[in-house]
N, C-alpha and C positions, 0 to 999 in steps of 0.2 A: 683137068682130070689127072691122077694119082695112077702112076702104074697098078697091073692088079696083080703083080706078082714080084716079089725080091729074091726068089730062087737061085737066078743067076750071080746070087753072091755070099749064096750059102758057104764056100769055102773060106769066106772070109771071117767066119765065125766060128772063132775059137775059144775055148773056155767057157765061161759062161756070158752070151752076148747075146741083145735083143736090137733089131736094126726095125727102125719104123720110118714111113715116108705119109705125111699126113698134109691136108688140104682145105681149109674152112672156107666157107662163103656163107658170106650175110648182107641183108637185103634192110635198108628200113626205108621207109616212106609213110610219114606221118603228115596229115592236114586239125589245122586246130581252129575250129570255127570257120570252115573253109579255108584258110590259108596253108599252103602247101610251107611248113616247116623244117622237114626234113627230107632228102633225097638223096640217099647214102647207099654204095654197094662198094666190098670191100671183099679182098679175097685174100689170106695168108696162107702158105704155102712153106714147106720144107722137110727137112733131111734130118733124123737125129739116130745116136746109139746110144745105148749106156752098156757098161760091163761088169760085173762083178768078181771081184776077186778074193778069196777067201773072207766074205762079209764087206768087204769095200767097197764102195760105187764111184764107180766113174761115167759121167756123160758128159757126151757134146752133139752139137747142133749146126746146120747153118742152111740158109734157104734156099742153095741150091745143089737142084737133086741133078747128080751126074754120076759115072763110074768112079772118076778119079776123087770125086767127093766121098763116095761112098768108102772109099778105102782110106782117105785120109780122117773121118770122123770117127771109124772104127777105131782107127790106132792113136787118137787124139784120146777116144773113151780111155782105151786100157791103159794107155798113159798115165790119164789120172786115178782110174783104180790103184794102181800099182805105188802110184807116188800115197795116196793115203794108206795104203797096204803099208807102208815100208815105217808107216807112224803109230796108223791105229793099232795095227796086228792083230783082229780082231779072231784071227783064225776059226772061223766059221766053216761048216760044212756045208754040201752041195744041198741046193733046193728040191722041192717036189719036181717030180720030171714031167713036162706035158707036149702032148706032142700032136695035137687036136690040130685040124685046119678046117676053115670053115670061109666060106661067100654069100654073103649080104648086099642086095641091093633094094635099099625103098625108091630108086628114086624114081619119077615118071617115066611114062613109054609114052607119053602122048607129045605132040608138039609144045613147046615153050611157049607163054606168054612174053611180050617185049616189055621192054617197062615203061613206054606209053599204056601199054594195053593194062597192067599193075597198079598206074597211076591213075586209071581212069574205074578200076574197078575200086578202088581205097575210096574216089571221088565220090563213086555212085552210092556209097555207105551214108558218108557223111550228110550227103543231101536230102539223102531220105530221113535221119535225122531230122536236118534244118528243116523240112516240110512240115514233118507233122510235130515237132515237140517243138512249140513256139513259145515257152516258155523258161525253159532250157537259159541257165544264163553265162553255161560254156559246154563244150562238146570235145572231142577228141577221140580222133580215128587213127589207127597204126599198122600197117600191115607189115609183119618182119616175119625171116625166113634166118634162118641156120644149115646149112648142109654142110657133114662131116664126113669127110672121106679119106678113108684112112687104109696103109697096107704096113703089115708087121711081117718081122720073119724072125725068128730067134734060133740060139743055137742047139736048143734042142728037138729042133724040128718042125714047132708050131707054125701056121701060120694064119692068116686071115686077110680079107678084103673087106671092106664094110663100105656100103654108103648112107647116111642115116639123116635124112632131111628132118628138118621141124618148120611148118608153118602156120603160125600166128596173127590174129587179126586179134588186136587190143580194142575196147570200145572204154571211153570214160566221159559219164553224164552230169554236168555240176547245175545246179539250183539253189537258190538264194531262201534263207530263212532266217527272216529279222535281221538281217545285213549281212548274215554269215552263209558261206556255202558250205551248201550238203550236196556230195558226191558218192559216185560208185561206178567203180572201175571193174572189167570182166575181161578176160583170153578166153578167146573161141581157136581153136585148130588143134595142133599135136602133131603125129608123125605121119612125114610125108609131103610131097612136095604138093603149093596150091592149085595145081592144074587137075593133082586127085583128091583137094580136101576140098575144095569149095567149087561146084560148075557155077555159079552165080551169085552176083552179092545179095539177091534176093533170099536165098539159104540163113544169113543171117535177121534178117528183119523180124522172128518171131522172137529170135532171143532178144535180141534189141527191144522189143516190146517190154519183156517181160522184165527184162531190164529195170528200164523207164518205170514200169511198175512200182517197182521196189522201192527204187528212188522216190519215187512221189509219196509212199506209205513210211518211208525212211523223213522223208520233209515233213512228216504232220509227224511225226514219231516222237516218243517221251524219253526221257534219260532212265537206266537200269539201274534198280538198288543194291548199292552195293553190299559183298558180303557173299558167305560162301553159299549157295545156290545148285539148289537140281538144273540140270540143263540135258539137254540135246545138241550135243556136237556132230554138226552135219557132215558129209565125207572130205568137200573140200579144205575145212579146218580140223578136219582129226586127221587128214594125211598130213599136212603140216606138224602139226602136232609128231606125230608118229614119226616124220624127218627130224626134225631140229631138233624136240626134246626127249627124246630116245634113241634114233637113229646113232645121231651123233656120238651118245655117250657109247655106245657098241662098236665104234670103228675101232679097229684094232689099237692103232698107233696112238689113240685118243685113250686107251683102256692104258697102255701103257706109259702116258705122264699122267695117270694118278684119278680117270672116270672113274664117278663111281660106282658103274656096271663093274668092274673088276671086281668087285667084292659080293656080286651077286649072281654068278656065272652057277648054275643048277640050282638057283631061290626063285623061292615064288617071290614076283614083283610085280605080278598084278592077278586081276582076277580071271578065277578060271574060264570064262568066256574070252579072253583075250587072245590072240595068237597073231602074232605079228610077223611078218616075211620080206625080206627084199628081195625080189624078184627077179630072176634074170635075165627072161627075154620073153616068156610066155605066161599068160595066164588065159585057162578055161579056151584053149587052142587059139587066142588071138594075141597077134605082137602088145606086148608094154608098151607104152609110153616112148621109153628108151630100151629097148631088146640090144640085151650086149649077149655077144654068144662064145667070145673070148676078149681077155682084157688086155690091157695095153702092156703086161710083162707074157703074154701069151697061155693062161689059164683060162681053161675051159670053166665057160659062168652057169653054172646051178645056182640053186635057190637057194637061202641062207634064212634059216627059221630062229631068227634071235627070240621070239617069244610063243612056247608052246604052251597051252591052256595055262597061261600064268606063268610059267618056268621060264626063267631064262636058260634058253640052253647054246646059242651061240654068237661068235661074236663075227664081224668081217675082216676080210683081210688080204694083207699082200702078201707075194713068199715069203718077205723076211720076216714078216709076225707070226704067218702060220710054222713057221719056224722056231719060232721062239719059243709058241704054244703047242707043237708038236703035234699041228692038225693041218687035213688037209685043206689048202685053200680053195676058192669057189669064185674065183671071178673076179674080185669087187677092187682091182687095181687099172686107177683109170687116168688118161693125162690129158688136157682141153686142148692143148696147139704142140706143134711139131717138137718146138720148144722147151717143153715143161717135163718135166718127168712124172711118172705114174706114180699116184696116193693111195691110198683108200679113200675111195667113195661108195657112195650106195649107187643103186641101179632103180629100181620101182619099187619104194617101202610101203606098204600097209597093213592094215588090220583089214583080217579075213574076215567075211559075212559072218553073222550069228543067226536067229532063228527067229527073231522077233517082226513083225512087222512095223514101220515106221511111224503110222496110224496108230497102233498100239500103244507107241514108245509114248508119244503125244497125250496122248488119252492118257496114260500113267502119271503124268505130273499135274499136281493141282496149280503150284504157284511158282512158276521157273521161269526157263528161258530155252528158247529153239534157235543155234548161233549158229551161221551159214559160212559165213567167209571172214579172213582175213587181209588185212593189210600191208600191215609191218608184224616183228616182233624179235624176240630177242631167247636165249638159251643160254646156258652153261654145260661142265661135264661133271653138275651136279643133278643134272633136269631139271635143276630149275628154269622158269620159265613164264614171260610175259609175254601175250600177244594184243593186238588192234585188233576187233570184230568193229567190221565197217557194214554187215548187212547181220540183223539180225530180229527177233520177234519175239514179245510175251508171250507165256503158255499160261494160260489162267482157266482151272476146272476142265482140264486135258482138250482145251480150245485155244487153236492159233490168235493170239488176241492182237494188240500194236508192234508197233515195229517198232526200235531200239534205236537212238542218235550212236555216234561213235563211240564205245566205250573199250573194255581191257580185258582179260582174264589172263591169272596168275595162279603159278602153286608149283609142286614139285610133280611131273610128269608119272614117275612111277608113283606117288599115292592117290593120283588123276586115275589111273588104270586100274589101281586097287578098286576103286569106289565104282567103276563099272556094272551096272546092274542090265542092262540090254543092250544086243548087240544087233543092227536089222538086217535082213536075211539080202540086201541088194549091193552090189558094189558099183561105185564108179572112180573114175580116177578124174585126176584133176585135168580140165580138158587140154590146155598146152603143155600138161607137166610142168617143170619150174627150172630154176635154174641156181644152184649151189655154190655158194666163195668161199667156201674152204679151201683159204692159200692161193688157188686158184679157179676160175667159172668153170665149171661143167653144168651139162644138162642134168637133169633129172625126172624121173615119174615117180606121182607119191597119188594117193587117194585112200578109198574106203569105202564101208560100209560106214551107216551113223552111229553114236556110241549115246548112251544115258550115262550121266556120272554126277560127280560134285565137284563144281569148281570155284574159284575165288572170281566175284565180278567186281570190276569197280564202278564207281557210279558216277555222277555229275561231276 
């Protein structure tokens, strides 16, 4: 556990200085057809500052958190500010001033599980599997946890405690079709630790079901014709979507090597049912996914509306870009280990409900596609954009018709959002939220409402 307070070395922060003392813990324990594969728990831990100096940065780090550390990292930061100062000479002015403090704790009040008692609850999944899907001609069960615990203090005052668990129970079901296997992987959890997201491995076995479902309507399933197509893009693939090939091009630092949202900042760039939001810690009075309520250069995190009824109207950012752009920042600077220094990243991006119902949306397409999840896929900071749809189904005379082998969709994001013609009035997010490598891993929540649009499919 991470001090929850750096107060006591507030004097040591001078100029402009941000002191963080941060703590990760992660858990995996995977069985692959019964056989225990992995059993992995790992904890990093340490001390870092950075400082800026008339636009210069300077950080340093090291893993052990003590007084005389804390005073030697500090002055090791300004150090290096100083010595790039003395080259760059960027002579920058001072940043936005924040001076927010805030305390967060998700993590349980209840007794800890050991991890016999972890190992046996991962076991009890898997078997229920192996019992009833005797056809199954491989399985894969995972149960992993994240806990991030973190204390900042900077020198203009801010500060914060956070402890921000994620735990995940991965399920992945493969079956054989004509020699080949047909698979479908799902995350069940999110935030918080497993002792308050799951009281029993029996919680999961409906979704397991319906799982299994999928998969077996996925094994008798037909290849999708390629070519540009009506479809229904379900939440979990339109918050994807809404991450990688949007999100991305609106991070600030990304706008500035050459996105090309830079060129679209108050244009309509999609359609007016659209509105798009990263999130910062709440939505509809319940925690995100990832609830950040100040970021790792110590800004207080609001909501950041990069897309209203079609407009682009903002972008995210750290101080030194909201500086740049002579707005204020909201949040969206963030660092994964004690180590790293803070980037832009997003926090919980989606598209906000519409008005339609989902049944409707369906019923509106004669000859399309209804496309539920992703796999893999790929973006630029042009929106361009390819994904894997590994679960998906024909819409034939606005009826759920077969199901869909593994196929692709492609195009440029913002004329994806243009073609938007309904939006359904329910949100969900993605159930573990995701996880981001931009440079470096961070968490992420991303989801939605479903979207109708026109997209490129590929086929066989």
């Amino acid at each position: 556990m991470v001090v929850k307070t750096l107060n006591p070395y507030s004097s040591l922060l001078s100029g402009y200085t941000e002191l963080r003392v941060q703590e990760n813990k992660s858990l995996n324990i995977t069985f692959l057809k019964g056989n225990l594969i992995s059993n992995t728990m790992n904890s990093n831990s340490g001390l870092s500052a950075r400082v800026c100096k008339n636009g210069s940065w300077g950080f340093a780090s090291t893993p052990e958190f003590n007084s005389e550390n804390v005073k030697s990292i500090i002055k090791m930061a300004k150090e290096n500010a100083a010595f790039l100062n003395a080259r760059e000479n960027k002579n920058k002015g001072s940043f936005f001033k924040s001076d927010f403090s805030y305390e967060v704790d998700f993590g349980t009040k209840k007794p800890r599980l050991s991890k016999n008692q972890l190992m046996e609850f991962t076991k009890e999944i898997d078997y229920y599997i192996e019992k009833k899907y005797k056809n199954l001609s491989n399985r894969l069960v995972s149960l992993r946890f994240l806990d991030m615990e973190k204390t900042l203090l900077t020198s203009d005052g801010a500060s914060l405690y956070s402890m921000l668990p994620r735990t995940s129970i991965a399920v992945k079901l493969t079956m054989e079709s004509g020699g080949e296997p047909v698979e479908l992987y799902e995350i069940f959890g999110g935030l918080g630790q497993i002792e308050d997201k799951f009281t029993s491995p029996q919680e999961l076995y409906e979704d397991i079901d319906k799982l299994y479902e999928h998969l077996r309507r996925k094994n008798e399933g037909v290849y999708a014709k390629a070519g540009l197509r009506d479809v229904i893009i379900d939440a979990d693939l339109a918050g994807v979507l809404a991450h990688e090939a949007i999100g991305h091009t609106t991070e600030a630092d990304i706008v500035l090597g050459g996105s090309v949202a830079g060129e679209y900042l108050d244009k309509q760039v999609a359609s007016p049912l659209v509105t798009m939001m990263d999130i910062a810690n709440t939505y509809e009075g319940e925690p995100c996914p990832v609830p950040i309520y100040i970021d790792d250069e110590g800004t207080k995190a609001e909501d950041v509306t990069i897309i209203e009824k079609g407009i682009l109207k903002e972008f995210m950012h750290n101080k030194e870009s909201s500086q740049h752009f002579n707005v204020k920042p909201k949040g969206n600077a963030r660092a994964y280990e004690y180590f790293d220094e803070p980037l832009v990243r997003m926090r919980n991006t989606t598209i906000l409900p519409g008005d339609s119902k989902l049944e409707d949306m369906i019923a509106s397409i004669e000859d399309g596609y209804y496309l539920m999840d992703t796999g893999n896929g790929q973006a630029d900071s042009t929106s361009e954009f390819m994904f894997g749809v590994v679960k998906g189904y024909e819409v034939k005379n606005g009826k759920i018709g077969r199901a869909i082998k593994d196929t692709t969709i492609s195009g440029i994001a913002f004329d994806v959002l243009n073609s938007v013609t309904m939006v359904s009035n329910d949100m969900k997010w993605v159930g573990a939220g995701g996880m981001c490598g931009k440079k470096q891993a961070i968490t992420v929540g991303m989801g939605g409402p479903a979207i109708k649009c026109k997209v490129n499919m590929g086929g066989r």
